[in-house]
C-alpha positions in Angstrom: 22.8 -49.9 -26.8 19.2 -49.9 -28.1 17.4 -49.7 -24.8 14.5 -51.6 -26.3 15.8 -55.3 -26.3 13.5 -58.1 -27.5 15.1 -61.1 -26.1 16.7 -62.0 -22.9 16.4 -59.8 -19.6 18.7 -56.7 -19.8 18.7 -55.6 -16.1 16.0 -53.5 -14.1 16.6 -50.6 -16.2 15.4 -52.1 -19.5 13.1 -53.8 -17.6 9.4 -51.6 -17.9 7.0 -51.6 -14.7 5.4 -54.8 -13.5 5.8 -53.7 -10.3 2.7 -55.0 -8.9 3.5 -58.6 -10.6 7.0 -58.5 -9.2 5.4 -57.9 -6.0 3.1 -60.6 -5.7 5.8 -63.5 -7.0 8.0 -62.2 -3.9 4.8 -62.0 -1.9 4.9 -65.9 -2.8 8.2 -66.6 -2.5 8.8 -65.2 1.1 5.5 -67.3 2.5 6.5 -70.9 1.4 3.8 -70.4 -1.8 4.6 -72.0 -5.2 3.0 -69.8 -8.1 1.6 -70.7 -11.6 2.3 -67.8 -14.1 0.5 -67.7 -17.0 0.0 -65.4 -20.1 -0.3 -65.6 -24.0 3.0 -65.9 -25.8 5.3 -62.6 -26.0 3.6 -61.1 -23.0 6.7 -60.8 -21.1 6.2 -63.6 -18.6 9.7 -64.8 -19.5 11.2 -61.0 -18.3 9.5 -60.9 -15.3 10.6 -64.3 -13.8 14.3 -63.0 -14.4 13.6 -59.7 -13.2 12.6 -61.7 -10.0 15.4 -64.1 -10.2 17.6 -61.1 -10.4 16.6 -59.0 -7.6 16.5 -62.4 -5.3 20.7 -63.1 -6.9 21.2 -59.8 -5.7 20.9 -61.5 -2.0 23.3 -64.5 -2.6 23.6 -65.5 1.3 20.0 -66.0 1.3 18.4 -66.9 -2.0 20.3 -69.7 -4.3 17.7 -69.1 -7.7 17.7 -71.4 -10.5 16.0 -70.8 -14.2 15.0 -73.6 -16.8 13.5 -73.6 -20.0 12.1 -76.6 -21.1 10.2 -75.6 -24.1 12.1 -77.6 -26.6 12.4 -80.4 -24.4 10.5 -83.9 -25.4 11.1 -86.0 -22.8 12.5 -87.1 -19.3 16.0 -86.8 -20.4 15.8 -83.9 -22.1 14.3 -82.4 -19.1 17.3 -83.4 -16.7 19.8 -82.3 -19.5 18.2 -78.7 -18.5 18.3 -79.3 -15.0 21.5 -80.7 -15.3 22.9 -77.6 -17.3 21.7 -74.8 -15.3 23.2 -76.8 -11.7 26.4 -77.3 -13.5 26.8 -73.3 -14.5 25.8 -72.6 -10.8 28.0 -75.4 -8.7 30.9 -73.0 -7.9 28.7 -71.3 -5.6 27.8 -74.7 -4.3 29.5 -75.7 0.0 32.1 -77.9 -1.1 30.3 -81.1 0.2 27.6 -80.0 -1.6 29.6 -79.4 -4.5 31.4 -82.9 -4.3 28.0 -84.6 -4.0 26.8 -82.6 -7.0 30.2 -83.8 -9.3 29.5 -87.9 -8.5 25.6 -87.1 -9.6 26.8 -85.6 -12.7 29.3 -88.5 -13.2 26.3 -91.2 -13.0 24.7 -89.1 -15.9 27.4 -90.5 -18.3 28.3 -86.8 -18.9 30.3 -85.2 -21.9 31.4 -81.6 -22.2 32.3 -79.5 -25.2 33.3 -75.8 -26.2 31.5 -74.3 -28.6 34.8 -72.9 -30.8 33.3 -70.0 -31.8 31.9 -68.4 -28.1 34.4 -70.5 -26.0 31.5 -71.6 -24.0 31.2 -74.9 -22.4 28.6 -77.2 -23.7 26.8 -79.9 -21.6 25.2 -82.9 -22.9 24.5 -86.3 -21.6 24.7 -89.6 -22.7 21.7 -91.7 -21.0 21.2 -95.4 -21.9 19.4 -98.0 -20.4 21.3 -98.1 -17.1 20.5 -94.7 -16.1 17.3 -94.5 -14.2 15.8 -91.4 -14.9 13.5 -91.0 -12.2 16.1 -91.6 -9.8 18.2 -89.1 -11.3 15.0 -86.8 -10.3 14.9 -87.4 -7.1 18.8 -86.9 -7.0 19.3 -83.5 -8.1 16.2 -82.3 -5.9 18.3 -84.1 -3.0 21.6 -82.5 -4.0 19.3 -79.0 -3.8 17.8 -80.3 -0.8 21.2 -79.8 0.9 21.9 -76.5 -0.6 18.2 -75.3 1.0 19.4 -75.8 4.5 21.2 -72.9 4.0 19.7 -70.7 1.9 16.2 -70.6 0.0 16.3 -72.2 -3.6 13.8 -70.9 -6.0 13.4 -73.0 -9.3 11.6 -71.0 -12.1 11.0 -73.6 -14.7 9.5 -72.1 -17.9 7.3 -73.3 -20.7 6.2 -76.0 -18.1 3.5 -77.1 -20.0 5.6 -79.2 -22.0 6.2 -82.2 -19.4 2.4 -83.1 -20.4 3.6 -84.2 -23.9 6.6 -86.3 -22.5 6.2 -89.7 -24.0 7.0 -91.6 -20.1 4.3 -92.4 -17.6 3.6 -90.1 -14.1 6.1 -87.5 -15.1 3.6 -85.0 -13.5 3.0 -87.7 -10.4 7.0 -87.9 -10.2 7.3 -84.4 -10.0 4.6 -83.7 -7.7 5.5 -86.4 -5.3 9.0 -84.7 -5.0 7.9 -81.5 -4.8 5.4 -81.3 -2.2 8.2 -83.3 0.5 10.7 -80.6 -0.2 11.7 -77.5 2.3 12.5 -74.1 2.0 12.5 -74.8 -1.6 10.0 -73.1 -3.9 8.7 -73.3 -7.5 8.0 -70.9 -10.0 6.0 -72.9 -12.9 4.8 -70.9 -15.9 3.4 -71.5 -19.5 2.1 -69.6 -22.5 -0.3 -72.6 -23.2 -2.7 -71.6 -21.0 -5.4 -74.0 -21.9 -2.9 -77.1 -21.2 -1.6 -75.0 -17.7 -5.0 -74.6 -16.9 -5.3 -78.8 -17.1 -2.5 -79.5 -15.0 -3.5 -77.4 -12.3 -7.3 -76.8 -12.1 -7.9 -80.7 -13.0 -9.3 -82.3 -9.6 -7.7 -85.8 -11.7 -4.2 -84.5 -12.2 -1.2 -84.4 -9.4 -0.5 -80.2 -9.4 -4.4 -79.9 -8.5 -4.5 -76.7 -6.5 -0.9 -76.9 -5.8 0.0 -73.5 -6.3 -1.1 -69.8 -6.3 -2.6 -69.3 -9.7 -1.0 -65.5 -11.1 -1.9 -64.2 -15.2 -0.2 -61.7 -16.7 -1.9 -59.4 -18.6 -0.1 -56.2 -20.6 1.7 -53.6 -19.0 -0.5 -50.1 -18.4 -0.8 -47.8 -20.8 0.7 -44.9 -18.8 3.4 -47.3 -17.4 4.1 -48.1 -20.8 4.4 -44.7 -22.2 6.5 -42.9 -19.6 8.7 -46.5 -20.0 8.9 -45.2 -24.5 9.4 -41.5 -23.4 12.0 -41.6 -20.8 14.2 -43.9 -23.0 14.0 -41.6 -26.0 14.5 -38.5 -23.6 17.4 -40.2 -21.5 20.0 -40.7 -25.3 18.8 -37.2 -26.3 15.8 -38.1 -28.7 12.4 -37.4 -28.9 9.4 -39.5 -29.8 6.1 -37.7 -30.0 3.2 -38.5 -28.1 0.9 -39.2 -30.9 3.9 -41.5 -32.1 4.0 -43.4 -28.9 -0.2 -44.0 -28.9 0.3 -45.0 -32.1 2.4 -47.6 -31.3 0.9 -48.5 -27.9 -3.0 -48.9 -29.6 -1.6 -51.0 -32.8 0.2 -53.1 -30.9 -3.0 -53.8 -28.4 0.4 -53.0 -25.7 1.9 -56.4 -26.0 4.8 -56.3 -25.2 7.1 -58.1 -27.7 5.9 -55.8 -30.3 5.7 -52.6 -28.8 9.7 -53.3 -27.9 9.5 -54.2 -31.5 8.6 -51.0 -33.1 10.1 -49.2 -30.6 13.9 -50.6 -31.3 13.4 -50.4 -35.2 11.9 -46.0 -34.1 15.2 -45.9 -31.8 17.6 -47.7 -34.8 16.8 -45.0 -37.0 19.2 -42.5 -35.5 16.4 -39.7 -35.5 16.7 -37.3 -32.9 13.0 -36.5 -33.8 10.0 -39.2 -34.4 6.9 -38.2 -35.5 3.5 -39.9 -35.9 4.4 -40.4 -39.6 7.9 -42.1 -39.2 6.3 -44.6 -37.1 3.5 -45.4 -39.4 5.8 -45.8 -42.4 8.1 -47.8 -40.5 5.0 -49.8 -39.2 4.3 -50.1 -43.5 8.1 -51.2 -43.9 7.8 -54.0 -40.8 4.3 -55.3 -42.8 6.4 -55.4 -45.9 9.0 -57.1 -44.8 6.6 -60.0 -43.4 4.9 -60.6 -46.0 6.3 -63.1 -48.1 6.2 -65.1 -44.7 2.0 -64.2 -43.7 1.5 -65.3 -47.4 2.9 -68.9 -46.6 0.4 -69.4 -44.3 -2.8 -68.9 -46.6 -1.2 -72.2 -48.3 -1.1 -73.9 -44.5 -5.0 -73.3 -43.6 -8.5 -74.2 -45.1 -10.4 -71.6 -47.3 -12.6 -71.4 -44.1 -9.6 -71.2 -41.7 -8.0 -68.0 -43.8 -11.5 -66.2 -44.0 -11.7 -66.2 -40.0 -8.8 -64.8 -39.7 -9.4 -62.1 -41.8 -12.6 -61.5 -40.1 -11.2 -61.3 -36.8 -8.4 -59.2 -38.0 -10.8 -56.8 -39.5 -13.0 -56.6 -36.3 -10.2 -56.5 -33.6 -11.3 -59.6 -31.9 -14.8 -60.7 -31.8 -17.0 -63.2 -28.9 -20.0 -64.0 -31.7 -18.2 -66.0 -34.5 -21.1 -67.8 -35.0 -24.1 -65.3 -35.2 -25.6 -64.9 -38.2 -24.2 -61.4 -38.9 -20.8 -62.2 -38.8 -21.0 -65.3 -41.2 -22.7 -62.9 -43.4 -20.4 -60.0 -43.2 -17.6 -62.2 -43.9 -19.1 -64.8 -46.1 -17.9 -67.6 -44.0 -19.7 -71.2 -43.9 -21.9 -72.4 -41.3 -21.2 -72.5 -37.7 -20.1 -76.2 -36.7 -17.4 -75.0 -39.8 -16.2 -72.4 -37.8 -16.3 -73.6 -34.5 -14.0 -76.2 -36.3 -11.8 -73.5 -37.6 -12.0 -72.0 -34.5 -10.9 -75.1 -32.5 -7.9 -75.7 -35.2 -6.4 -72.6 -35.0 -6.7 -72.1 -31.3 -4.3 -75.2 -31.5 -2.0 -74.0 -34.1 -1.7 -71.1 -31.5 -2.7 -68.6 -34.3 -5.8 -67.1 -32.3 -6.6 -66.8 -28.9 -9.1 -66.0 -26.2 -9.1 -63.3 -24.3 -12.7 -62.1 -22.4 -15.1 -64.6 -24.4 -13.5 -62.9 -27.8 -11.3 -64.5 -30.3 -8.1 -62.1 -31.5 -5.2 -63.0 -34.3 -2.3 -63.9 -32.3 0.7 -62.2 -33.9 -0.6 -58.8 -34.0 1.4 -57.2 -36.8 0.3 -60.8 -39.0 -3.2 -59.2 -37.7 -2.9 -55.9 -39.5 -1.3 -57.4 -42.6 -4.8 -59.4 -42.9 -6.5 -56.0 -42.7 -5.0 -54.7 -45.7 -5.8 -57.5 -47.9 
């Protein structure tokens, strides 16, 4: 198995440091707290609230720990098809009042269950219509957990939690908060890659999460952390990566994580017992290469002005003064009300962000195919 997965959590160990993160959500956790995790997107946050989750599983007579992702959800019903989803794969474990309780909810839902023919699985999916009121159906699955949370602690990560800011109903945040803040021994995990629209729901005075939780970013793993992580892995299936190879990969990747794991499972696929600085910086050529035709669509996507910032901030590593005179002339770019336009757009298209009052490409190998143009 390539130790250097880039999707899902693999166990603790595939799983590189955060020690100190991991820490501080169980910190939370054990004191009644509910955390806000942030970070930009591929960071890791997603790892880390399943490393949690796992370590807390590991203690089932104490900790009952549910996970949702609700990225690609739109609306109400979308959401409780998640919720509904991840109770359903956990109700086995459920007391068997609990359990029966759980089964007439699920009934009300106007469920209808499938297998996918090719995994076996069992597929979930619900049929709402106009009799099914969905805010009730809330309030009934957080009862149902209610029960289970006289027993044991429940912990509810819900991911990508940004997203129930752009469902189309009214007071979905109000809902939620009302809920939330009556419930016991029940604790929340909310996190978010959006961090300007995070930031809203939770530092906004206006909004119902105000100061709700402890606020937690997460920032890339440490260098050191990072490199013994590259060696020992390498070391441990009888390979070896050189050092200069590793700092290569560790500075061009600014250590974020999805594409240090990235380069580090194409080094490890290529069945070399020994990796130089030079096999990772042709493979590093090979990776831009293969991109390409995709970066080049996006040229066709933005302005003229759009494309020229990102080539400037791809040539200077991130930069704070996109509007000083120097770096409109270095870069013959327009004027600055043009850029802070540009700047604004592409914020929102998620293809820059900010980081320390300076602006950086987002996708960091797109970043050093920019350079080369």
């Amino acid at each position: 198995m390539n130790p250097f997965q880039l999707t899902g959590y693999h166990g603790p160990e595939l799983f590189c440091d955060r020690e100190e993160e991991t820490e501080k959500l169980y910190n939370a956790i054990d004191n009644e707290r509910n955390v806000t995790l942030t970070s930009i997107r591929k960071m890791g946050k997603s790892g880390l609230i399943k490393h949690v989750l796992h370590k807390l599983k590991a203690n089932k007579k104490a900790y009952s720990v549910y996970y949702l992702d609700i990225y690609h959800t739109e609306n109400l019903s979308n959401f409780l098809e998640v919720f509904g989803k991840e109770l359903m794969n956990n109700h086995s474990n459920f007391p068997q009042k609990v359990r029966n309780l759980f089964e007439n909810f699920i009934k009300s839902l106007n469920p209808t269950i499938s297998f996918d023919p090719l995994s076996g699985k069992q597929n979930l999916s619900f049929n709402f219509n106009s009799n099914v009121n969905k805010e009730q159906s809330i309030i009934g699955i957080f009862d149902i957990l209610s029960k289970i949370s006289a027993t044991k602690k429940v912990v509810i990560a819900i991911d990508e939690f940004q997203q129930i800011a752009k469902y189309p109903e009214k007071n979905v945040e109000a809902l939620l908060r009302g809920v939330i803040q009556s419930l016991k021994n029940i604790n929340f995990i909310f996190s978010g890659s959006d961090t300007s629209m995070m930031t809203e729901i939770f530092n906004d005075s206006k909004r119902p999460f105000y100061q709700s939780t402890q606020l937690m970013h997460l920032s890339h793993i440490p260098y050191d952390k990072y490199s013994e992580f590259i060696n020992h892995h390498f070391e441990s299936n009888k390979r070896h990566i050189e050092q200069q190879a590793v700092d290569f990969i560790l500075n061009e990747t600014r250590i974020h994580t999805y594409y240090v794991q990235f380069l580090c499972n194409r080094a490890f696929a290529s069945k070399k017992k020994k990796i130089n600085l030079n096999d990772i910086k042709l493979l590093y050529s090979e990776i831009l290469q293969e991109n390409e035709a995709y970066y080049s669509t996006y040229k066709d996507m933005l302005s003229t002005q759009q494309w020229k910032l990102l080539i400037a901030l791809a040539n200077e590593g991130g930069f704070a003064s996109v509007t000083s005179g120097d770096f409109i002339r270095n870069y013959n770019l327009s004027n600055a009300s043009t850029i802070r336009r540009s700047v604004k757009s592409l914020l929102q298209k998620q293809m820059i962000f900010k980081k320390d009052n300076s602006y950086y490409v987002y996708d960091v190998f797109f970043a050093r195919w920019l350079t080369r143009l």
